[in-house]
Steps between C-alpha positions, in 0.01 A plus 500: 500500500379125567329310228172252579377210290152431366382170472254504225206283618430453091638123436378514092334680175238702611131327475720196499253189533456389830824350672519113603506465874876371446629829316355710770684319782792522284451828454440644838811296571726718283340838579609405925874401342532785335403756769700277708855563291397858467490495857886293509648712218454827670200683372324711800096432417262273362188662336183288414206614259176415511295320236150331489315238298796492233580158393869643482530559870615260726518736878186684456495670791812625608537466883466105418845525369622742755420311740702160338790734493452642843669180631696426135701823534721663746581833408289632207204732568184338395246729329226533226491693212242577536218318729153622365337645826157533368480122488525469859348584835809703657450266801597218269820661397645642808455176692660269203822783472546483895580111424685504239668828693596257788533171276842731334592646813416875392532476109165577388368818339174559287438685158159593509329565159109617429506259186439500150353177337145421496550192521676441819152670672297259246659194656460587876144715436609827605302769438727740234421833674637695754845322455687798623279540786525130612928519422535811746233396799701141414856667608299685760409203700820327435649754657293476802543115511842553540492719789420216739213561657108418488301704278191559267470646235187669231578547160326544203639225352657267802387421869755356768253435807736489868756300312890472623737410234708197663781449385623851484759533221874409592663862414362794674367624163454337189611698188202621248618492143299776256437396141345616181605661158155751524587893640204411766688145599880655484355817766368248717833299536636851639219545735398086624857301401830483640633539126353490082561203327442494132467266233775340211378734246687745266551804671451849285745750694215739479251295658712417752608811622144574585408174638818501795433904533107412632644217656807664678267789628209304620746304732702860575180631561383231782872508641605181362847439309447367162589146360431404113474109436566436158400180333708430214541167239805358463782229426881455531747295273845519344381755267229754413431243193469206666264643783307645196502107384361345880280765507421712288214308295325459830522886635382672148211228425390682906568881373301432161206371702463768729556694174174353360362610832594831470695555733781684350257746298666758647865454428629591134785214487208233511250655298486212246556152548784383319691755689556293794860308428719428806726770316222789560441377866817482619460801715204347648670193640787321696650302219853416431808361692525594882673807406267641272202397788662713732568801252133506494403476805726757570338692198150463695634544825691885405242634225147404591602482890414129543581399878402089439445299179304142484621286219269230324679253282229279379173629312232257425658290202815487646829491522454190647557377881869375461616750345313773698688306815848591300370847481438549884802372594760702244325843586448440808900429586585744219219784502373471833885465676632832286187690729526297833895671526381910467422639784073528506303722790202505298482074637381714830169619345132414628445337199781202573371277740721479822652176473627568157702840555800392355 
């Protein structure tokens, strides 16, 4: 088991009026430190979402902040979660990972996503159709970029005209991520990605069962190991209360709007608002001294079969920088450390970039 760190690219409320030109260089500054001390307090990734046109975002894009951290870092892997593929020509993509890829000396890897918000195709004027068409011929010629050698290529949706990808990516392969939450999406990771990744929502043991089985024999199927990524929300402290105090606020004001989204229609726990108390999502979460972080990780790791979990401390309203800092540091040389001492083979997998096998 080795744990990554999200950097939330959200810096404020969302629909938050548009930031002065000094709060976003402030900003941006502590979004680098604190990939940097995840990097310094042991966790083994950095993952970067993607976010367009919202006045809450300060990286947009996230291969602008992978490739700050490229040279910032020195032993993290440096990935997105996810990069929206259907924004892009593939050409685009492959060329800006084989830098970054060389900038970290092998660190990079990719977590290709279709996409979901309309928006994010509104602000570059993407046509919204086709998008799972354009996300697999996308991998397609990234793949074939990466192979080193002059080619063309006809799409339906891309054309690559006697192009040579220079530079060619540091590792001899750069590890695809698979995302999504959707029975289509989750299949796919089995059959495109080196591993599933899924997102900090409640899991209903039901659900989930049927979401790792399609995933587990898609990858069976195309004679690939499997590898779950699971994102999870969390915070350490002294106690379970006082990480409820730092944190709590901030993490259930997040599940009760995705609530009003409905996103948990499904799941009876959360069928009603006021339902949501940092009491009933315990189980969802890593909250609570050290010890109680690693109890659940452990939890996740033996009963849903979780190989790699991504923590996110900070949510758009908060907790805020300095204190999110604290946080890094304490589970990183109390969480992280507990993990870094067991014996791991699963660090050996295609979906762990090759500089970061340890």
């Amino acid at each position: 088991m080795r744990i990554g760190y999200l950097v939330d690219t959200h810096g404020g409320p969302y629909d938050q009026p548009l930031p002065s030109r000094e709060n976003v260089v402030e900003t941006m500054e502590h979004m680098i430190e604190e990939a940097i001390l995840a990097d310094r307090y042991g966790f083994h990734s950095i993952q970067i979402p993607e976010r367009h046109g919202r006045t809450e975002t300060y990286f947009p894009a996230p291969m602008q902040l992978m490739t700050i951290l490229a040279r910032e870092t020195e032993r993290v892997a440096i990935g997105t979660f996810a990069l929206i593929a259907t924004l892009y020509h593939p050409m685009q993509i492959a060329e800006q990972t084989a830098v970054i890829d060389n900038l970290s000396r092998g660190r990079a890897y990719q977590t290709l996503a279709r996409g979901y918000h309309p928006g994010y195709w509104n602000f570059f004027g993407v046509p919204q159709e086709k998008l799972l068409g354009r996300l697999l011929e996308a991998i397609e010629v990234i793949r074939l970029a990466y192979r080193g050698e002059r080619f063309s290529y006809e799409g339906k949706h891309f054309r690559v005209v006697d192009s040579l990808l220079s530079p060619q990516p540091y590792q001899s392969r750069v590890p695809l991520w698979g995302a999504g939450q959707l029975p289509p999406a989750i299949r796919r990771s089995g059959r495109i990605g080196d591993c599933w990744t899924c997102d900090p929502f409640p899991i209903l043991k039901e659900t989930w069962e049927q979401q790792v089985g399609a995933y587990r024999a898609e990858a069976e199927k195309h004679g690939k190991k499997p590898f779950i990524v699971l994102m999870r929300d969390g915070w350490v402290a002294d106690t379970w209360k006082k990480a409820v105090e730092d944190f709590g606020q901030y993490y259930i004001d997040e599940m009760r709007f995705y609530f009003r989204q409905g996103i948990f229609a499904h799941h009876p726990d959360y069928d009603r608002e006021d339902k949501i108390t940092p009491e009933a999502t315990a189980k969802d979460v890593i909250v609570g001294t050290p010890q109680q972080c690693i109890e659940q990780i452990e939890r996740f790791q033996e009963e849903l079969g979780v190989d790699y979990i991504t923590m996110r401390f900070r949510l758009p309203r908060g907790p805020s920088f300095e204190k999110v800092k604290e946080c890094i540091q304490r589970f990183g040389e109390e969480v992280c450390s507990y993990f870094h001492k067991k014996e791991d083979p699963a660090m050996q997998h295609p979906a762990i970039p090759e500089a970061c096998r340890w």
